[in-house]
N, CA, C and O atoms as a GROMACS GRO file, in nm:
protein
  332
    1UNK      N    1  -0.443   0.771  -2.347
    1UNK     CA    2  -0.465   0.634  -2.307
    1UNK      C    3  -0.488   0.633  -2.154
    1UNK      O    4  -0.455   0.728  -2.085
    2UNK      N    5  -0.537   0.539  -2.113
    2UNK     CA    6  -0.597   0.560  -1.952
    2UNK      C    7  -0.529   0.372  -1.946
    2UNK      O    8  -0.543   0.270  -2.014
    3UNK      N    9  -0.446   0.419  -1.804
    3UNK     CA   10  -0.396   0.339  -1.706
    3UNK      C   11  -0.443   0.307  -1.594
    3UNK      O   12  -0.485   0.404  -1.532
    4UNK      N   13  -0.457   0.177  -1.527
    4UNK     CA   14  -0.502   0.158  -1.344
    4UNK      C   15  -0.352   0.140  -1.316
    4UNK      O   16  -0.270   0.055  -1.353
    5UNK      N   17  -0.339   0.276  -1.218
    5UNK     CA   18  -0.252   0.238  -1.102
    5UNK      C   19  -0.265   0.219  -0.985
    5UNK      O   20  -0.319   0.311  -0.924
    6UNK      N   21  -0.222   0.093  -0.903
    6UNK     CA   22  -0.233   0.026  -0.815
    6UNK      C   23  -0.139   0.065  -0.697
    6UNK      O   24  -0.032   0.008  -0.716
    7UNK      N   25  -0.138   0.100  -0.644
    7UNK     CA   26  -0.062   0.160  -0.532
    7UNK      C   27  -0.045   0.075  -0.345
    7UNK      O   28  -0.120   0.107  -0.252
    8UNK      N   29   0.049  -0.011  -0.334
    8UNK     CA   30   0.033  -0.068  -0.180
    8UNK      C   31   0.086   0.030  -0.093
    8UNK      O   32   0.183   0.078  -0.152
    9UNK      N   33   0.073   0.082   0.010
    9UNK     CA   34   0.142   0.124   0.095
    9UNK      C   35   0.156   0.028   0.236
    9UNK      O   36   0.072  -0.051   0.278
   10UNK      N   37   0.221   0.045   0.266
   10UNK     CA   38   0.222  -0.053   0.468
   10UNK      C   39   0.352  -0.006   0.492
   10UNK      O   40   0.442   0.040   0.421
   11UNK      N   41   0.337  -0.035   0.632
   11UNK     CA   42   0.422   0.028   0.733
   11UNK      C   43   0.567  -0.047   0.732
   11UNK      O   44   0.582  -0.168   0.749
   12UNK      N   45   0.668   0.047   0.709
   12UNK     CA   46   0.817   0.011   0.672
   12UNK      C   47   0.823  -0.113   0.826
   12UNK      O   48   0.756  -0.092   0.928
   13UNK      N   49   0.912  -0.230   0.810
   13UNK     CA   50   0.941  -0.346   0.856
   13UNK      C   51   0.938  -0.311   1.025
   13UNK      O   52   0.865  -0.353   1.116
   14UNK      N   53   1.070  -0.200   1.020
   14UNK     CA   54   1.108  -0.220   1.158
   14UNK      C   55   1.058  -0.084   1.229
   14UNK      O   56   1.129  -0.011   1.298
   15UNK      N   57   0.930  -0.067   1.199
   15UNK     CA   58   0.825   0.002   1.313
   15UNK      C   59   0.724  -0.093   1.325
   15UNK      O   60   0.686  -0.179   1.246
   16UNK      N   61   0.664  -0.041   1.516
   16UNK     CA   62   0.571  -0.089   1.582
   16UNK      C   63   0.432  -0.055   1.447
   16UNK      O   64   0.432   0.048   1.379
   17UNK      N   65   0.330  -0.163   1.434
   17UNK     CA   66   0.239  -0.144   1.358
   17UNK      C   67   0.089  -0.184   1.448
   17UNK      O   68   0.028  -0.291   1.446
   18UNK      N   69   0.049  -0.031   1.543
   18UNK     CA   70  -0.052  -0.082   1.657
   18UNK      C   71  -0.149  -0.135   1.612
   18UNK      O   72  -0.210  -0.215   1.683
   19UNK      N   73  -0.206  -0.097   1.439
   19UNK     CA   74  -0.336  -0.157   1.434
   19UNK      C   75  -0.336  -0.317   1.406
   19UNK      O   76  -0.417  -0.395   1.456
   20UNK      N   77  -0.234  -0.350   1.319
   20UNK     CA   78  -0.170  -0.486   1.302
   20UNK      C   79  -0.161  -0.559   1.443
   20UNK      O   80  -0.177  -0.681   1.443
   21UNK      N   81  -0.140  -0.498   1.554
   21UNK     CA   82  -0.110  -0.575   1.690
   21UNK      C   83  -0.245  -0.577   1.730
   21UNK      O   84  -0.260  -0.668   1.811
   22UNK      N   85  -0.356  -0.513   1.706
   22UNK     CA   86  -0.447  -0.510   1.773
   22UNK      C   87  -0.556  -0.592   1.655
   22UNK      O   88  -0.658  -0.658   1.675
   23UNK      N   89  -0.520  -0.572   1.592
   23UNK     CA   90  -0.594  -0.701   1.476
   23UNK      C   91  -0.522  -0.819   1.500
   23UNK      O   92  -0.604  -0.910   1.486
   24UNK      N   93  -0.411  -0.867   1.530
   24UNK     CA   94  -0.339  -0.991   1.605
   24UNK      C   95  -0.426  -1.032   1.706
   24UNK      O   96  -0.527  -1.099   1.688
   25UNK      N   97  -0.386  -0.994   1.805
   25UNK     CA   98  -0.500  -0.980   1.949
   25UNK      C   99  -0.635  -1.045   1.910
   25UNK      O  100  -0.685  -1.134   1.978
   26UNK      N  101  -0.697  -0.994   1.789
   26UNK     CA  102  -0.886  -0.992   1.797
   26UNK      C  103  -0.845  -1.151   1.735
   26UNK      O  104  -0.871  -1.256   1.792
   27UNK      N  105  -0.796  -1.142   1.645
   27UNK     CA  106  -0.796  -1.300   1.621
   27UNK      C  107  -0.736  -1.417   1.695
   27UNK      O  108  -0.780  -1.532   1.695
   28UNK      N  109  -0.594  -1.354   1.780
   28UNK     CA  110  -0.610  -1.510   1.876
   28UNK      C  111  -0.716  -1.486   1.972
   28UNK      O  112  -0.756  -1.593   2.017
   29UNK      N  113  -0.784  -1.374   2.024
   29UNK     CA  114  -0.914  -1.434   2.129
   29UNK      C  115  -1.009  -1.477   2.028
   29UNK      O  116  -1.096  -1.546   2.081
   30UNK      N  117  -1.026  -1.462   1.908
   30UNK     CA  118  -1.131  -1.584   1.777
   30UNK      C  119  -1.077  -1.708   1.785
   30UNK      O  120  -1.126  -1.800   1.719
   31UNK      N  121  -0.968  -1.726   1.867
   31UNK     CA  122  -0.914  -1.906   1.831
   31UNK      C  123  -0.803  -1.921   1.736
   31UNK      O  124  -0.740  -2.026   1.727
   32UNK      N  125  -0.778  -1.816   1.663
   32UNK     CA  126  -0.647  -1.784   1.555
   32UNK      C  127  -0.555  -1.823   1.598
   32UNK      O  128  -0.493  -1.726   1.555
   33UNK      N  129  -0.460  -1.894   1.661
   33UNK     CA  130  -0.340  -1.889   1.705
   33UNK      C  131  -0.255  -1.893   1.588
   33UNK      O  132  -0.139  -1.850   1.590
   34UNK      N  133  -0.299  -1.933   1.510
   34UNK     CA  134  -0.182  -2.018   1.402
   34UNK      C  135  -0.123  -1.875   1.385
   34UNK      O  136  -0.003  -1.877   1.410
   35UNK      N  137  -0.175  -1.732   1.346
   35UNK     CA  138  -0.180  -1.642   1.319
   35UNK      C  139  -0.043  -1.571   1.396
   35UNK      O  140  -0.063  -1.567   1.517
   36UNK      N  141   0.101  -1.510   1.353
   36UNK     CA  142   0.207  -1.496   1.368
   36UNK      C  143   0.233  -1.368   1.384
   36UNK      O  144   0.304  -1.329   1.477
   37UNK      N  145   0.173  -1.277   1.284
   37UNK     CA  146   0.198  -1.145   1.259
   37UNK      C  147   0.095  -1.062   1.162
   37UNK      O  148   0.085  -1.094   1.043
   38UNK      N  149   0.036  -0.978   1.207
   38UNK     CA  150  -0.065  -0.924   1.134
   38UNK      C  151   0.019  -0.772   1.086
   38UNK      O  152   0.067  -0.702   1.177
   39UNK      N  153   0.033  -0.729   0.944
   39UNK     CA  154   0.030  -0.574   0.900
   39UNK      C  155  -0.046  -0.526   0.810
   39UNK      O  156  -0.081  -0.581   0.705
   40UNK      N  157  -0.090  -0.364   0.869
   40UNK     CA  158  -0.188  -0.287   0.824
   40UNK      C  159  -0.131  -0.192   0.681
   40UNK      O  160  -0.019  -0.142   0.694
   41UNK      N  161  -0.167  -0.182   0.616
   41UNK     CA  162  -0.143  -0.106   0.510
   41UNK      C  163  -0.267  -0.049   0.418
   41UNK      O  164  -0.379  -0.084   0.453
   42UNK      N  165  -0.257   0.038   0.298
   42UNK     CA  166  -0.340   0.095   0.271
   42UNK      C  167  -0.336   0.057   0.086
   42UNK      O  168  -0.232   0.042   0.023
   43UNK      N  169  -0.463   0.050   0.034
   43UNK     CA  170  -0.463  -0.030  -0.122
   43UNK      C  171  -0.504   0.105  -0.181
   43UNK      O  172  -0.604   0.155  -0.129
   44UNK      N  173  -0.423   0.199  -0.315
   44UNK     CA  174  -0.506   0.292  -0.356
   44UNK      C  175  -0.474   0.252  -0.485
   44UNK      O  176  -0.372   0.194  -0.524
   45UNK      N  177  -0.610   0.304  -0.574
   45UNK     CA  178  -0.624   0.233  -0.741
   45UNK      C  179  -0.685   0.355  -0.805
   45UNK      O  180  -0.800   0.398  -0.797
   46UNK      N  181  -0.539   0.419  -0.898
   46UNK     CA  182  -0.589   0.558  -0.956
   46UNK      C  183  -0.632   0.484  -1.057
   46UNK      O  184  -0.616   0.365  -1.080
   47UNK      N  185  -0.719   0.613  -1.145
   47UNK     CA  186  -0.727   0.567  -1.300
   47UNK      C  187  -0.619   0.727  -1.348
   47UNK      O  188  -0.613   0.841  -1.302
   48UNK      N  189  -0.561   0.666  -1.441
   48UNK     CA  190  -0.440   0.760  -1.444
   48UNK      C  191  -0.446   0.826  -1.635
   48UNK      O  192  -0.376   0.766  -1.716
   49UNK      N  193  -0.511   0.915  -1.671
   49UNK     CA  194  -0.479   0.940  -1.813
   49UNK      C  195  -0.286   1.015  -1.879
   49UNK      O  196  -0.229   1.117  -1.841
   50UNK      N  197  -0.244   0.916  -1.977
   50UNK     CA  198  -0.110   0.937  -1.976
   50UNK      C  199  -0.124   0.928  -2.122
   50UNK      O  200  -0.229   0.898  -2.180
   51UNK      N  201   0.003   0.958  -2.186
   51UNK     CA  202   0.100   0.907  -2.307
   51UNK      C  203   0.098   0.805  -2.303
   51UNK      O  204   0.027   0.739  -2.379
   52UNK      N  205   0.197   0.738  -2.187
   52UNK     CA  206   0.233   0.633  -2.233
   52UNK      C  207   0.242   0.555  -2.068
   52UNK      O  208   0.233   0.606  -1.956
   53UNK      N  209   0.261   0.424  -2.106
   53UNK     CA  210   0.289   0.354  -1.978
   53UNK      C  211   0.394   0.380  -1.880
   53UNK      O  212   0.395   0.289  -1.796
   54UNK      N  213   0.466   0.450  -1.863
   54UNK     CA  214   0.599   0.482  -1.851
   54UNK      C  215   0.588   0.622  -1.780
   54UNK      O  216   0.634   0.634  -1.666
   55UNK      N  217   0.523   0.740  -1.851
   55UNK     CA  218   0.444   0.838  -1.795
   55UNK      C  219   0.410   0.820  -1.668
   55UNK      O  220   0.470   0.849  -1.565
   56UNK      N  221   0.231   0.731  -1.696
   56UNK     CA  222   0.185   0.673  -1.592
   56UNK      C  223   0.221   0.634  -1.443
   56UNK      O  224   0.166   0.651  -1.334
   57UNK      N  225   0.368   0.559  -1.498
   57UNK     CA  226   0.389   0.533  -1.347
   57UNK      C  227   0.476   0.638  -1.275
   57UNK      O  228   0.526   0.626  -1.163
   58UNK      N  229   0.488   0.753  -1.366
   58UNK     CA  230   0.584   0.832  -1.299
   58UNK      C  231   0.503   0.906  -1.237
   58UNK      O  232   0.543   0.970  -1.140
   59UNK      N  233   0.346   0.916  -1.290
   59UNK     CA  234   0.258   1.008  -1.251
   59UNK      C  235   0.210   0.919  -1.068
   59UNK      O  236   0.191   0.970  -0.958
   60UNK      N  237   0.207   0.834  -1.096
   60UNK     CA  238   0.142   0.756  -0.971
   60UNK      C  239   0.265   0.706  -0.896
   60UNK      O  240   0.239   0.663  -0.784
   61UNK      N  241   0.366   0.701  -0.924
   61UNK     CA  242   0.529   0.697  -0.807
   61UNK      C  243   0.501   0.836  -0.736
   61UNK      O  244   0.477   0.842  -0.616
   62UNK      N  245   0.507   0.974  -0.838
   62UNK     CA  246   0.473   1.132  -0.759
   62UNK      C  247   0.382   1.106  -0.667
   62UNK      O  248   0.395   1.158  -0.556
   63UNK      N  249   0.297   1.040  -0.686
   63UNK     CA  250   0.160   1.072  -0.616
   63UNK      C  251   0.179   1.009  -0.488
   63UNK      O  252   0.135   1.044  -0.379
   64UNK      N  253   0.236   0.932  -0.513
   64UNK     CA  254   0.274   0.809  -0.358
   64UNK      C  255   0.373   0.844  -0.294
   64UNK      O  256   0.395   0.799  -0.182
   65UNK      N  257   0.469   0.948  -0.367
   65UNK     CA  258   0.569   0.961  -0.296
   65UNK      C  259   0.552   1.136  -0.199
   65UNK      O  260   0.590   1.182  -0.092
   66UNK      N  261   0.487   1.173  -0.299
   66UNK     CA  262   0.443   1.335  -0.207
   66UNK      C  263   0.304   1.332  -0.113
   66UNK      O  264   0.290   1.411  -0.019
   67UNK      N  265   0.232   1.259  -0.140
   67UNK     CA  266   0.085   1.218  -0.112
   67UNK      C  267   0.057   1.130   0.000
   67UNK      O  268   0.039   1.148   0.120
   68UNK      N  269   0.061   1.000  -0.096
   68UNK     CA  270  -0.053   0.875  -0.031
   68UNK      C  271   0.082   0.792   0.083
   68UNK      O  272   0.036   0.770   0.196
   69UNK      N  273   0.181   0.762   0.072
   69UNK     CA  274   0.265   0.750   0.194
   69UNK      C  275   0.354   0.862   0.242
   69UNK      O  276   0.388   0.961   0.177
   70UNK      N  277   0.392   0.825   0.389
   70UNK     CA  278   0.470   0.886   0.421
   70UNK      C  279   0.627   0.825   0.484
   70UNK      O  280   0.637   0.754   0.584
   71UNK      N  281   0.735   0.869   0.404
   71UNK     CA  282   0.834   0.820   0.362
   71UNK      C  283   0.893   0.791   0.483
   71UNK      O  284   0.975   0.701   0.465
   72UNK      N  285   0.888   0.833   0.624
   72UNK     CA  286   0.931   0.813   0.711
   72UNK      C  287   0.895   0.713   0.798
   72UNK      O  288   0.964   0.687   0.896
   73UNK      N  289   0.770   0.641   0.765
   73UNK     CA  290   0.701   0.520   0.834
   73UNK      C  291   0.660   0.437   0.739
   73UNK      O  292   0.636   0.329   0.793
   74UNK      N  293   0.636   0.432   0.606
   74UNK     CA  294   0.641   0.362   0.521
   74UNK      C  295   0.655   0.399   0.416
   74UNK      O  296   0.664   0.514   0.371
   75UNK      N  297   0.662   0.221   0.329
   75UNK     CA  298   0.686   0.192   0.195
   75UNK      C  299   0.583   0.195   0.102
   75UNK      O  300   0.466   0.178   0.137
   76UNK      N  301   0.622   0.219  -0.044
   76UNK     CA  302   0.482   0.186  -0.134
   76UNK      C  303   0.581   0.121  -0.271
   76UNK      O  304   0.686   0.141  -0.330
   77UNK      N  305   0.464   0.034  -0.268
   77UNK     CA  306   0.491   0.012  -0.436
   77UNK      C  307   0.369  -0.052  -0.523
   77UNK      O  308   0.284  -0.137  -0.500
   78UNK      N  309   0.422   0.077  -0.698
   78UNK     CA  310   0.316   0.108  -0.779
   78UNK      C  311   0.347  -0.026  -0.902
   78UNK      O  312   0.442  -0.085  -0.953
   79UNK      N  313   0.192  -0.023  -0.907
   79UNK     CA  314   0.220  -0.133  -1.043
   79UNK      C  315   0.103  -0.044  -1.126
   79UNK      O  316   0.021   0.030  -1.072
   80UNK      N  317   0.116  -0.073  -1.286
   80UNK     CA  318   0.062  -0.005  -1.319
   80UNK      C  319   0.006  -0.075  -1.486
   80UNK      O  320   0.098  -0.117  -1.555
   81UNK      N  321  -0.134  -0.086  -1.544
   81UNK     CA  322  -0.185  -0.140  -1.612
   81UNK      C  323  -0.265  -0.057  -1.713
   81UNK      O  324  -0.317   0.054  -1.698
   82UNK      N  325  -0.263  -0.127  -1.807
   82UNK     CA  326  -0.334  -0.075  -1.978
   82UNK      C  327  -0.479  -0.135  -1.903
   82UNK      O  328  -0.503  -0.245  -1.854
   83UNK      N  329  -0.592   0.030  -1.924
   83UNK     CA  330  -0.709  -0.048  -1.880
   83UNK      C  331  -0.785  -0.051  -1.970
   83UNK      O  332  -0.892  -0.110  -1.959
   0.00000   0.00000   0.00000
């Protein structure tokens, strides 16, 4: 059976996030003020062949957790779908 797993990563709370500050910046000189706090993070969307749903996300938690973040500056979390 084939799964989409959806994967967020972004930068754990209480680190500096420069590209987020510097995407802040570009939009209040656009007139943005309303604009409070900008964070950068990264969207990854496996297609995952498994057993079962359950499998799946263990296969794409591994993947995020040895891989696509890094545990010391950020967080991820997997959601994972019958495609």
């Amino acid at each position: 059976m084939i799964f989409t797993a959806q994967i967020k990563v972004m930068p754990l709370k209480d680190l500096l996030d420069p590209q987020g500050k510097a995407v802040l910046g570009g939009l209040h000189n656009l007139g943005m003020k309303e604009a409070n706090d900008v964070r950068i993070g990264k969207f990854i969307e496996l297609q995952i062949e498994a057993d079962s749903k359950e499998v799946a996300e263990k296969m794409a938690n591994n993947a995020a957790e040895k891989l696509l973040a890094n545990p010391v500056m950020e967080m991820f979390e997997v959601s994972v779908q019958t495609h």
